[in-house]
N, C-alpha and C positions, 0 to 999 in steps of 0.2 A: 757715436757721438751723442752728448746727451744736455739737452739747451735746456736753458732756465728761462724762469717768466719774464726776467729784464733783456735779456736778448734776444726772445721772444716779440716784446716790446718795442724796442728798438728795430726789429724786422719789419713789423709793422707800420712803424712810424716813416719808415724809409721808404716802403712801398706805396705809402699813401693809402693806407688801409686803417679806418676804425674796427678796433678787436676790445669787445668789453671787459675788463678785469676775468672778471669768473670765468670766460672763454681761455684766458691763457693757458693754462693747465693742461687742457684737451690739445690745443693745436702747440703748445710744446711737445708734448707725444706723438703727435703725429709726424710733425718736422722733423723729429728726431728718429723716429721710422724710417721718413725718408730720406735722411742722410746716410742712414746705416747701409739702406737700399746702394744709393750712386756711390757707399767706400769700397761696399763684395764688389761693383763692379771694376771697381781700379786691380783686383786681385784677377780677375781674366786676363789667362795667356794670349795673347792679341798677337804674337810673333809671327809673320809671313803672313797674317791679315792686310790686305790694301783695303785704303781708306773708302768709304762709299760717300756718295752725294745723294743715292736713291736706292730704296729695299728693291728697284728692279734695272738689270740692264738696259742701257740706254745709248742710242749710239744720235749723234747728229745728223738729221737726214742734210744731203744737200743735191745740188744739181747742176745740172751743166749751166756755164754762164754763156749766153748765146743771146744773139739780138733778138727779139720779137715785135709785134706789132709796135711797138712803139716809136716805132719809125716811119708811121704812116701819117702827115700832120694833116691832112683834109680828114681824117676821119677823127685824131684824136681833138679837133677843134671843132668837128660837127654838134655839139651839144652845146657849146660856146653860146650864151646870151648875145656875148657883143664882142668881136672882133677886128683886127686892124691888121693887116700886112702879115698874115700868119700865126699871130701873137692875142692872147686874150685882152682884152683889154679889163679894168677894173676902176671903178670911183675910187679919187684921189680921197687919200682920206688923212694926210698931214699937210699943214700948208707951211 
C-alpha cells in the first residue's frame, strides 16, 4: 500500500502531530513500509494457532479460601487510635 502526502497529512492532523511539509515525503515511505509489513502478516497460516494474551505461559495462581487471623478483634483493633465497643471509631467528617 502506497500513501500520498495528503493522506499522509491528514494522518497527522488526526493524530495531533505537526509534520513539516518537506518531512512528508520521507514518513510517507516509511508508513507505507509499514503497512506492507502488518498486509504479509494477514498472509500467515494462523490455522490451529490459539489466541495469546502473553509471549509466556501463565496460569492464575490461587489459594485455598479459609479463615485467618482475621477473626481475632482484640488484636486487629490493637493499633486503633480510638475505639468504642469493639469498633474504630473516626471524626465525623459530614454534618
Amino acid at each position: 500500500m502506497s500513501l500520498d502526502k495528503t493522506t499522509v497529512k491528514n494522518i497527522a492532523f488526526l493524530a495531533r502531530i505537526k509534520v513539516a511539509d518537506a518531512e512528508l515525503d520521507g514518513l510517507a515511505g516509511e508508513l507505507s513500509n509499514i503497512l506492507g509489513w502488518v498486509e504479509q502478516l494477514g498472509e500467515v497460516d494462523t490455522e490451529g494457532v490459539a489466541p495469546m494474551t502473553s509471549v509466556t505461559e501463565m496460569a492464575a495462581t490461587t489459594r485455598r479460601d479459609e479463615v485467618n487471623d482475621g477473626d481475632d478483634r482484640e488484636r486487629v483493633l490493637a493499633n486503633a487510635p480510638d475505639r468504642d465497643d469493639g469498633f474504630y471509631t473516626v471524626p465525623k467528617v459530614v454534618e
